[in-house]
C-alpha positions as CSV (number, residue, x, y, z in Angstrom):
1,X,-51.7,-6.2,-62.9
2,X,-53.1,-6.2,-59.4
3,X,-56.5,-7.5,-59.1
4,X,-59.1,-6.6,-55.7
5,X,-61.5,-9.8,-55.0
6,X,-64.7,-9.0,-52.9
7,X,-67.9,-10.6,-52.0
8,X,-70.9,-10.9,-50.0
9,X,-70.7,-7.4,-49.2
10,X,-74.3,-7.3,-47.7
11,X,-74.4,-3.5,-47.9
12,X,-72.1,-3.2,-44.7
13,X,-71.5,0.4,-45.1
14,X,-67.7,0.1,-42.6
15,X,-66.6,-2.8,-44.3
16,X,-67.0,-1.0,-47.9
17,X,-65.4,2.1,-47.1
18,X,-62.5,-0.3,-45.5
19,X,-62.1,-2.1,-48.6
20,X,-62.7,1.0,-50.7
21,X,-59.6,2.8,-48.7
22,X,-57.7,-0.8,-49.0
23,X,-57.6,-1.1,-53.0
24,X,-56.8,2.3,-53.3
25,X,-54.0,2.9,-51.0
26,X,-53.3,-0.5,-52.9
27,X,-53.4,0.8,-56.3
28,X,-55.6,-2.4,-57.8
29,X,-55.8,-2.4,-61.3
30,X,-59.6,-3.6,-61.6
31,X,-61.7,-5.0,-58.2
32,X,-63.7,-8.0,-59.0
33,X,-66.9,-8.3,-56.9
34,X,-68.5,-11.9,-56.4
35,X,-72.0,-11.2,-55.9
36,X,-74.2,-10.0,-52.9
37,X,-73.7,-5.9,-52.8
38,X,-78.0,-6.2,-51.8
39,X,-78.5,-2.7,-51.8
40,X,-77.8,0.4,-55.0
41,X,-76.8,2.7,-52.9
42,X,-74.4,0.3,-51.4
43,X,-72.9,-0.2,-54.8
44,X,-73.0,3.4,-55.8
45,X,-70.1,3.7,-53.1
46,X,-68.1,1.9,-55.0
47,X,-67.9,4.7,-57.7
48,X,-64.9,6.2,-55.2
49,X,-62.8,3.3,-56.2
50,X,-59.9,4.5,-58.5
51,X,-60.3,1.5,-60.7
52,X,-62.6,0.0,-62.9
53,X,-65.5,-2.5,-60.8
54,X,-66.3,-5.8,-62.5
55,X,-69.0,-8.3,-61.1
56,X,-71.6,-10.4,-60.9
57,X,-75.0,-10.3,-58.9
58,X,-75.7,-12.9,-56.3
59,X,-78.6,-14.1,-55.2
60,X,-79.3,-11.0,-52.6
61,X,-78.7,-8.8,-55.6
62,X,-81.6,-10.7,-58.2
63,X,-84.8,-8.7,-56.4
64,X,-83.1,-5.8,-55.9
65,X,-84.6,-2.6,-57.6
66,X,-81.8,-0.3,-58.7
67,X,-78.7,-2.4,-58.9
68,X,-78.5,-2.3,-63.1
69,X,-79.0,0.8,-63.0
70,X,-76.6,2.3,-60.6
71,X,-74.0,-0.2,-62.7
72,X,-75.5,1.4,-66.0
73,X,-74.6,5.3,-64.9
74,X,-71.3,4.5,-63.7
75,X,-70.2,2.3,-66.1
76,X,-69.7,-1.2,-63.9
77,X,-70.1,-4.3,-65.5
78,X,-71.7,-6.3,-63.5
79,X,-74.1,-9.0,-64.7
80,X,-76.0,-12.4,-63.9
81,X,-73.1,-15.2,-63.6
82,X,-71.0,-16.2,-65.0
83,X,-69.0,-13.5,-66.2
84,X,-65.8,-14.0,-68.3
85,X,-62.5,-12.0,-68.8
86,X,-59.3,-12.2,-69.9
87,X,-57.0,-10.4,-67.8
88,X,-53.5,-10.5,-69.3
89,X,-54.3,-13.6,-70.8
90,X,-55.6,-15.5,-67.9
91,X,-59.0,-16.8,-68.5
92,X,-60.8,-15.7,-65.5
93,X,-64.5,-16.8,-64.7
94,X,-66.8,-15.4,-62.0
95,X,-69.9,-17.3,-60.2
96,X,-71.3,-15.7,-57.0
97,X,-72.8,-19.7,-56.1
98,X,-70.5,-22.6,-56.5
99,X,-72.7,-24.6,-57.0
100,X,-73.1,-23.1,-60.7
101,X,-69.7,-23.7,-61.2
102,X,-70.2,-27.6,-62.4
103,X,-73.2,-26.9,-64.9
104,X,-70.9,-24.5,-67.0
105,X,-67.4,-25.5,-66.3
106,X,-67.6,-27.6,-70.0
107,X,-68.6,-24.6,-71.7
108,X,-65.5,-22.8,-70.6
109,X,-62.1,-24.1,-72.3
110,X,-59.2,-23.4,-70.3
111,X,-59.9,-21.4,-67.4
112,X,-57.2,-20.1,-65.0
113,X,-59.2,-18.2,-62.1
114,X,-62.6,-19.3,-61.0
115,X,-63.8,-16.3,-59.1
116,X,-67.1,-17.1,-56.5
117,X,-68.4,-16.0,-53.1
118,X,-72.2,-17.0,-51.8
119,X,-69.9,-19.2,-48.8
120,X,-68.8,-16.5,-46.9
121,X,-65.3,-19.2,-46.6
122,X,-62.3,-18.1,-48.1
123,X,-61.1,-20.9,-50.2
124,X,-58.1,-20.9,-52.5
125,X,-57.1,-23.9,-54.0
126,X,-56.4,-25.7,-57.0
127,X,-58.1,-28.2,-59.1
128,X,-56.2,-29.9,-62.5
129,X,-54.6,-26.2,-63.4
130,X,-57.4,-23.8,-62.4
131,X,-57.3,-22.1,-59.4
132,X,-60.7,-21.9,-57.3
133,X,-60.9,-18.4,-54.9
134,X,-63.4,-17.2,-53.0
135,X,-62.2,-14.1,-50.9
136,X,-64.7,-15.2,-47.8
């Protein structure tokens, strides 16, 4: 399974359709977005990915009108943080601030992939056996 990582897309109209053209010439499986679309129309683009589009909102995302319901009518889940899946049974957990990571890490039991953006710095790195990405 191939898996897209974005964040902190700031409704940047070039940089979506870059990343749009990227994961699909790419074939990804699912694109995980880390918070920080900040517009509904800027997320309505990503209905001309060929995959499905996971993700949480960031902190850009919280006061803006429209975003649930563009995610509603084509079928994204997106959702306050932290958002859980299991991806061919790899525990994956998604934060858009990483500073949240810390006040729910207990709750979670053995997590593979923490998932976060808010930094705008791409980290990759790993901590006991959990890797911590943030695509920058």
């Amino acid at each position: 399974m191939l898996v897209g990582v974005v964040s902190d897309t700031h409704n940047n109209i070039n940089n979506i359709k870059n990343i749009i053209d990227i994961f699909n010439n790419e074939r990804v499986d699912i694109v995980v977005h880390t918070g920080d679309v900040s517009k509904a129309e800027t997320l309505k683009m990503f209905s001309a990915l060929n995959c499905q589009l996971v993700g949480v909102f960031g902190n850009n995302d919280r006061s803006e009108k429209g975003l649930k319901e563009i995610s509603q009518q084509y079928n994204f889940k997106f959702q306050e943080p932290p958002l859980t899946l299991n991806l061919e049974g790899k525990k994956i957990a998604i934060f858009h601030e990483p500073e949240l990571i810390d006040s729910y890490i207990e709750k979670f039991q053995d997590i593979d992939l923490i998932l976060h953006g808010h930094t705008h710095i791409h980290r990759q790195e790993t901590i006991g056996h959990t890797i911590y990405f943030n695509p920058g």
